[in-house]
C-alpha positions in Angstrom: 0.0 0.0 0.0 1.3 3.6 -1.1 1.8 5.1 2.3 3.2 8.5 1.1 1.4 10.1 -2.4 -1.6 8.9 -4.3 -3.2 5.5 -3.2 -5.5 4.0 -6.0 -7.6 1.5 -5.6 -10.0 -0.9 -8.1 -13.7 -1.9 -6.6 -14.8 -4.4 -8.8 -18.5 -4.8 -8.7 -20.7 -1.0 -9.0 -23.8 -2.4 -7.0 -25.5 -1.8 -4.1 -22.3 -2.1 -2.1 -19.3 -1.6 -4.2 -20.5 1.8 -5.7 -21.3 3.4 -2.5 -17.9 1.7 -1.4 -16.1 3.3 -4.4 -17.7 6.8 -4.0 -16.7 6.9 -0.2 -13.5 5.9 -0.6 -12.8 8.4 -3.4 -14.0 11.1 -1.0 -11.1 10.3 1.0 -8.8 11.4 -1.8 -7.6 8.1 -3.2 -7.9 7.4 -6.8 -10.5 4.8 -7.2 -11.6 3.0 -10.4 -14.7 1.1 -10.5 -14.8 -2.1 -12.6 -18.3 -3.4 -13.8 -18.9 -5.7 -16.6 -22.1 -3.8 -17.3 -21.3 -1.1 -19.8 -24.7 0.5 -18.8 -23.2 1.0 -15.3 -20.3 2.3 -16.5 -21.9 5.0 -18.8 -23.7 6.1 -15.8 -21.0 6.5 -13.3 -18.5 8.2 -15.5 -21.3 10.6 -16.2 -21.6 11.4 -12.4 -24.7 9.6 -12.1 -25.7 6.7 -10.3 -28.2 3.9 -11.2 -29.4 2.5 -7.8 -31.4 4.8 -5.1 -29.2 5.5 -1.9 -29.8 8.3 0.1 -27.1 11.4 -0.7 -25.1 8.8 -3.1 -26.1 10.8 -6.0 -24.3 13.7 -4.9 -21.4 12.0 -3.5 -21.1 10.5 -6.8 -21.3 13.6 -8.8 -19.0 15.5 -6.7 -16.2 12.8 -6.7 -16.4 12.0 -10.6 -16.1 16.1 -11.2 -13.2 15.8 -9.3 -11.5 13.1 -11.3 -11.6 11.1 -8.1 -13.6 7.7 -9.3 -14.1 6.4 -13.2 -15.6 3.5 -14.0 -14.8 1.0 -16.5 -14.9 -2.4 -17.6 -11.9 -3.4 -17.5 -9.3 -3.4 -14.6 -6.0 -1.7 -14.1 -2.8 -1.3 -11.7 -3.9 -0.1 -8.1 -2.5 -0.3 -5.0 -5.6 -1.7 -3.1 -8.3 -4.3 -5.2 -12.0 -4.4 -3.3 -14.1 -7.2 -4.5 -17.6 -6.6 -3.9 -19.2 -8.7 -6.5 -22.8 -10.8 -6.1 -22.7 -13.8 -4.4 -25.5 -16.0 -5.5 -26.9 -19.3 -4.9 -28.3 -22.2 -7.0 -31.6 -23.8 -7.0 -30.3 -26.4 -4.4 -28.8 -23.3 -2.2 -25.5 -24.4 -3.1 -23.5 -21.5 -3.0 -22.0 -20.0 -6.1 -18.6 -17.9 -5.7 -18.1 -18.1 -9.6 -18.3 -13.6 -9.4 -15.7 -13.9 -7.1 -13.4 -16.5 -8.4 -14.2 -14.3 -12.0 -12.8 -11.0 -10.2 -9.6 -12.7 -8.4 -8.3 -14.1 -12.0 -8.9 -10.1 -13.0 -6.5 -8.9 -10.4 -4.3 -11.6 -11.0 -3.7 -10.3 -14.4 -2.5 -6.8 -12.9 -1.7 -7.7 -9.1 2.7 -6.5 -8.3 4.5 -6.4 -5.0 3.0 -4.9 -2.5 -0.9 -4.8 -3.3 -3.7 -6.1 -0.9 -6.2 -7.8 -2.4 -10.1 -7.7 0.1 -13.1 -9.4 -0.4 -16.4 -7.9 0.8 -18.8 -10.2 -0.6 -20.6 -12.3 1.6 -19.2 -15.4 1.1 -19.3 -19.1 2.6 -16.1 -20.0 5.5 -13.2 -20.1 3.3 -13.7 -18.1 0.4 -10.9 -16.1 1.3 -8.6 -19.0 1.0 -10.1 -20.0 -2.2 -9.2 -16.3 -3.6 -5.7 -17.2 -2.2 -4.6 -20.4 -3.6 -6.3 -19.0 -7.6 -3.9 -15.8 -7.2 -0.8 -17.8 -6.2 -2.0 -20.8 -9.1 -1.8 -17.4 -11.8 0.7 -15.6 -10.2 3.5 -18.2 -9.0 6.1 -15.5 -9.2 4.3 -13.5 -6.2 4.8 -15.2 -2.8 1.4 -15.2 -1.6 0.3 -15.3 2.1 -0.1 -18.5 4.3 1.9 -20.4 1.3 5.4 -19.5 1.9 7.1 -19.1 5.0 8.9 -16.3 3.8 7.0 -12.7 4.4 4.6 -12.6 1.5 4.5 -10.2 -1.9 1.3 -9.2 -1.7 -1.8 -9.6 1.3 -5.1 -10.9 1.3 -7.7 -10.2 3.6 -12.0 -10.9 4.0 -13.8 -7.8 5.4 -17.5 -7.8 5.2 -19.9 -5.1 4.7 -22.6 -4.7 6.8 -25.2 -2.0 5.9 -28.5 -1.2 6.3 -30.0 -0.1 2.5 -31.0 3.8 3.2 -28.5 4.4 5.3 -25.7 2.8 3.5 -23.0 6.2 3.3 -23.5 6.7 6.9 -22.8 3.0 8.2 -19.8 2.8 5.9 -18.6 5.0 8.0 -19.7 4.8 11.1 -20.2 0.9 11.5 -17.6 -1.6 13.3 -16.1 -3.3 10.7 -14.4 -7.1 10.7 -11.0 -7.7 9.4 -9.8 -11.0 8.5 -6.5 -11.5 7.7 -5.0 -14.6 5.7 -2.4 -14.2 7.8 -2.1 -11.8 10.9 0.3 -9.6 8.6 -2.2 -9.2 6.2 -5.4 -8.4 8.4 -3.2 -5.4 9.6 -2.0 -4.5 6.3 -5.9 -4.0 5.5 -6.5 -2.6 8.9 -4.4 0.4 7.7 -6.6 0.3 4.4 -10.0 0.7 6.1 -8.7 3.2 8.7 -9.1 5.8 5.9 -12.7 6.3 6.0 -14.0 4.0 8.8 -14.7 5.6 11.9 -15.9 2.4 13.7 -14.0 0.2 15.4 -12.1 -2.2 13.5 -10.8 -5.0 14.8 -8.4 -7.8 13.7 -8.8 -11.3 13.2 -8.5 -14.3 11.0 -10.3 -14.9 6.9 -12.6 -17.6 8.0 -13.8 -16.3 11.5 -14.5 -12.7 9.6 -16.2 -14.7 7.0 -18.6 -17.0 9.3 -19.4 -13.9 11.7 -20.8 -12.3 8.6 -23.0 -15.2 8.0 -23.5 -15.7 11.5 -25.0 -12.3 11.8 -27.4 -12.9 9.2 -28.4 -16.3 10.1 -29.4 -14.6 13.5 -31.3 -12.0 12.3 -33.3 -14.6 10.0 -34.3 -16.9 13.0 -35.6 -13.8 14.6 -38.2 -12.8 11.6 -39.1 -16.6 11.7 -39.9 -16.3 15.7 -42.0 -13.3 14.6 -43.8 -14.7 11.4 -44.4 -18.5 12.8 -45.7 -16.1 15.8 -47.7 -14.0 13.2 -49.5 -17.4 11.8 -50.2 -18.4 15.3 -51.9 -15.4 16.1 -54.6 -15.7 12.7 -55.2 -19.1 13.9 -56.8 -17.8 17.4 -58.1 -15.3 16.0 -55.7 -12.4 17.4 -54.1 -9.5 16.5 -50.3 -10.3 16.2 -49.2 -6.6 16.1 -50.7 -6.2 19.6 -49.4 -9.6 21.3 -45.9 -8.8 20.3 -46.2 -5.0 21.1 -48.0 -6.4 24.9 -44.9 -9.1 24.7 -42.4 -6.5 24.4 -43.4 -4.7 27.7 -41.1 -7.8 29.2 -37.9 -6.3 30.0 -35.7 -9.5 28.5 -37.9 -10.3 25.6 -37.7 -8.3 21.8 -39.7 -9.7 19.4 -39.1 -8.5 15.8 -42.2 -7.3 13.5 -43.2 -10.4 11.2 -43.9 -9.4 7.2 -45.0 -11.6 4.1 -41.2 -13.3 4.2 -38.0 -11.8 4.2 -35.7 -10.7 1.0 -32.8 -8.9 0.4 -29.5 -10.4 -1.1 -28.1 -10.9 2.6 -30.6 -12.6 5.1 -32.6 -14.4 2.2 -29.2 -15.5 1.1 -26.7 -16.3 3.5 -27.9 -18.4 5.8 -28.1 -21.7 3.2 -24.2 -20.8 3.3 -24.1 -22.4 6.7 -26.3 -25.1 6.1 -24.3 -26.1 3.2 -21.3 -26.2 5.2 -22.7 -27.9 7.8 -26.1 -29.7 7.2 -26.1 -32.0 10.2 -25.8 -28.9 13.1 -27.8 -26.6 11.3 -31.6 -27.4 11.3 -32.4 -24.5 13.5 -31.1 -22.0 11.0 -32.7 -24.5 7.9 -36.0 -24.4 9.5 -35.9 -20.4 9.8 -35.2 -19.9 6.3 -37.8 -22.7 5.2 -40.7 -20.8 7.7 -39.9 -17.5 5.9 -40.1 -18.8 2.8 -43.7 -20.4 3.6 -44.3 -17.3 4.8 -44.7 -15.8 1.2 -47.1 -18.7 0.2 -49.2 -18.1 3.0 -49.8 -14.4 2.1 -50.5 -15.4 -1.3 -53.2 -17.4 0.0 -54.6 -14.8 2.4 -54.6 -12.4 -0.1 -56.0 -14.8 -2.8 -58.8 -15.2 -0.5 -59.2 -11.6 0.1 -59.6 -10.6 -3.4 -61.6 -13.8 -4.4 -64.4 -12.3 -1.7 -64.5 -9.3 -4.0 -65.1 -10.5 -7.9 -64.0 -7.7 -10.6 -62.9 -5.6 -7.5 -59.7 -4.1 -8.2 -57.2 -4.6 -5.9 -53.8 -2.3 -4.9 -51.0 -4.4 -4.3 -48.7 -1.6 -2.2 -44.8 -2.1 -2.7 -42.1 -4.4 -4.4 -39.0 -3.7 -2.6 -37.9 -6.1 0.2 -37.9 -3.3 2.5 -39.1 0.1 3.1 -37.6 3.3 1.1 -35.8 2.0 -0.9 -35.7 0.5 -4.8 -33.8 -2.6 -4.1 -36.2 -5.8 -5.5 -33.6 -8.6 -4.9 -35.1 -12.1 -2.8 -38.0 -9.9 -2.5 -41.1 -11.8 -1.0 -43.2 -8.2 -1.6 -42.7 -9.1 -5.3 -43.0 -12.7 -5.4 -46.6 -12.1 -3.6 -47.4 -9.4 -5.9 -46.4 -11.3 -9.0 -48.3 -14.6 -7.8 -51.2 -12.4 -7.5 -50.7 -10.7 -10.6 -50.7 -13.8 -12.8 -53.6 -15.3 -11.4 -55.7 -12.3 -11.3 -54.4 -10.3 -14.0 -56.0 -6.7 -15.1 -57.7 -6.4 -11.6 -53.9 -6.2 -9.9 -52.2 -2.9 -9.9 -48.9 -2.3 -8.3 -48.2 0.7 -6.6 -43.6 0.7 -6.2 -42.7 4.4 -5.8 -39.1 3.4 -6.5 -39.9 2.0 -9.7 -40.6 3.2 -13.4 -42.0 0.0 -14.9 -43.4 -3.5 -13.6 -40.3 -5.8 -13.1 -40.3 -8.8 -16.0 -41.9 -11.0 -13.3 -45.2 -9.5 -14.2 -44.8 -9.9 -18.2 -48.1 -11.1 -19.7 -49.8 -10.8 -16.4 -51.8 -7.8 -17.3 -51.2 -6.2 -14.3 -50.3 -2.5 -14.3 -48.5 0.4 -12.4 -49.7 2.7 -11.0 -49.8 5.8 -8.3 -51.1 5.8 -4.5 -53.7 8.2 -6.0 -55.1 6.3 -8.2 -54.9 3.0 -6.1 -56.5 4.8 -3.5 -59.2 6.1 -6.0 -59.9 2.8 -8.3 -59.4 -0.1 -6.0 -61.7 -1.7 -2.8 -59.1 -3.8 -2.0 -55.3 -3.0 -0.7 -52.4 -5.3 -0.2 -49.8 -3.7 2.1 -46.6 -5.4 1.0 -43.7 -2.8 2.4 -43.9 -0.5 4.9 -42.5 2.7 2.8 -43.6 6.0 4.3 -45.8 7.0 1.4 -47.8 3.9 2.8 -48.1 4.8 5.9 -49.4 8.2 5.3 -52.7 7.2 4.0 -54.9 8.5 6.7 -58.2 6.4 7.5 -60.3 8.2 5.7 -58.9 7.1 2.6 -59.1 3.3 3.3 -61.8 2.7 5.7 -63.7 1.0 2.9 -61.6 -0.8 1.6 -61.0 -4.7 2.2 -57.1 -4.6 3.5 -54.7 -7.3 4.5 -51.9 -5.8 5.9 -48.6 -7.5 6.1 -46.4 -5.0 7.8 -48.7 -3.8 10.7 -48.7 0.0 9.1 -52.3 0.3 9.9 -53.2 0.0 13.4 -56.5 1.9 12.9 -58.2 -0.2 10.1 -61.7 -0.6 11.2 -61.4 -4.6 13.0 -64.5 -6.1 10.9 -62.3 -6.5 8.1 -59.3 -7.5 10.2 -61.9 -10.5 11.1 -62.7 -10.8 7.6 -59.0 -11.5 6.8 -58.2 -13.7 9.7 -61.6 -15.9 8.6 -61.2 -16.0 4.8 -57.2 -17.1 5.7 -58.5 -19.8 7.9 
């Protein structure tokens, strides 16, 4: 790493994570290339732009591409410091796929010299890290790589998670504690040094694959919390109860913290990661299997709900509110709002329309469904029957006057107020 001068640094992958990433590092004065093998992306960033919705990243952006401070393009180049924050995926078994990753080490490879550092922020499975490793020293065998030599290594390698909240994502960069695994101990510091640039957190020191399970670990934890909440949530329609109230009355208990239950979960992370463990481990994990298998079921049992709502209503049109897998913002990915709104869509076609306020056009998950997009207004105006998917705030400020004739089945608890005969009505079609 360039201690004196100019440090620049390559983020390959411009997403949800690496652009922000890219743009707050460049604030810092570094020089910082983005790589993206979308040349969409790549228009848009060197233009000062940005193509995802994060709050104040548009600015940050602008100002840091006026400045000469980050460029995108698609292909890499020489830097001192190489970010990988590239997707992480898995297949239709949940077999995790690191192809992205293994993709972007044999990029550096072709450009890595003496002295680089080489992170990985993706969320990975337990030993990723090592995997990046052992493909850099395989294409680079005249670069002493770390943990393969017992001499003191050319280059370092080093895992250090993200771990952001979507909305606030320039803030927590910053302000968050941040994980530092190092291959070796050499090269967790060598990073430490790195991320002391713009991170005012804590960050603290220790090895690849305990950085790399405490990022999955954290997620896994979080996702057998929602499925306390949503198992909880069925419970309640069974007896006939309001779920919002029993967990707001449970809460009152100074050890217990129930989370809010929804129509599933999404997001790349908690929808994601947790099937990393249970890959690794399938015999000690069914606690964590059986989370992500109730919040999955989840999403099939608001289809039904809703299903039932609408079919109590024929020719009724019916608002389905939000796509996003979580309020304010426009990210759509493991969504269970747009897996319930698409179900819906294709089985009742024309009557469906989709209120997103952070989107311009229906996803291609609705093609030929005849389903259409549409404003709160006019949702609000044409439709008897309302579908609360997300919480976003434009949601929640729809007053009761508005809706108190309208059938609703509220999945996010937004509307305490809605009159209880059709709460019962839900809870009895659903049973």
């Amino acid at each position: 790493m360039v201690v004196d001068g100019e440090l620049n640094v390559v983020v390959l992958g411009l997403g949800y994570i690496g652009l922000p990433t890219a743009a707050v590092i460049a604030r810092t004065g570094a020089r910082v290339l983005g790589v993206d093998v979308t040349q969409a992306v790549v228009d848009t960033v060197n233009s000062g732009r940005v193509h995802i919705e994060e709050v104040d990243l548009d600015g940050l952006v602008s100002g840091v591409v006026a400045r000469g401070s980050l460029r995108a393009s698609t292909e890499i180049a020489p830097a001192d410091v190489f970010v990988i924050a590239v997707p992480t995926p898995f297949a239709d078994d949940h077999t995790p796929d690191v192809s992205y990753v293994l993709q972007a080490a044999r990029s550096v490879a072709t450009v890595l010299k003496v002295g680089d550092t080489v992170i990985l922020e993706s969320t990975s499975p337990v030993g990723t890290t090592e995997q990046v490793r052992d493909l850099l020293a395989k294409l680079r065998p005249d670069l002493r790589v770390p943990g393969r030599t017992g001499e003191q290594a050319d280059v370092a390698i080093a895992y250090c998670p993200e771990r952001v909240l979507p909305g606030r994502i320039l803030h927590e960069l910053i302000a968050n504690d941040r994980v530092i695994g190092g291959v070796t101990p050499r090269c967790a510091r060598k990073a430490l040094g790195f991320y002391r640039r713009f991170v005012r957190g804590a960050c603290v020191t220790t090895s690849a694959r305990a950085a790399e399970m405490t990022k999955l670990t954290e997620n896994a934890f979080r996702d057998v919390n929602i499925a306390f909440a949503n198992e909880l949530s069925l419970v309640a329609d069974t007896m006939g109860v309001d779920v919002w109230e029993v967990i707001r009355l449970a809460n009152r208990h100074p050890r217990v913290d129930i989370l809010q239950p929804g129509p599933g979960v999404g997001g790349h992370c908690i929808a994601v990661d947790p099937w990393f463990l249970v890959h690794a481990d399938p015999a000690n994990t069914p606690l964590i299997r059986t989370a992500r298998l109730v919040n999955d079921a989840k999403t099939d049992h608001v289809v039904a709900q809703a299903a039932a709502l609408i079919e109590a209503r024929p020719g009724e049109p019916v608002a389905c509110l939000g796509l996003a897998f979580k309020a304010n913002i426009d990210d759509f990915r493991e969504s269970p709002a747009l897996r319930v709104a698409a179900a819906l869509a294709h089985r009742f076609g024309e009557r469906v329309r989709v209120v997103e306020p952070y989107a311009d056009r229906l996803p291609a998950a609705f093609a030929g469904s005849g389903a259409t997009l549409v404003d709160v207004d006019t949702a609000i105006e044409t439709c008897g029957v309302m579908i609360v998917l997300v919480d976003h705030d434009m949601f929640r400020s729809i007053p009761l006057e508005e809706r108190a004739d309208k059938q609703v089945l509220d999945t996010r608890g937004i509307w305490p107020d809605q009159p209880r005969a059709l709460l019962r009505l839900e809870l009895r079609l659903a049973s």
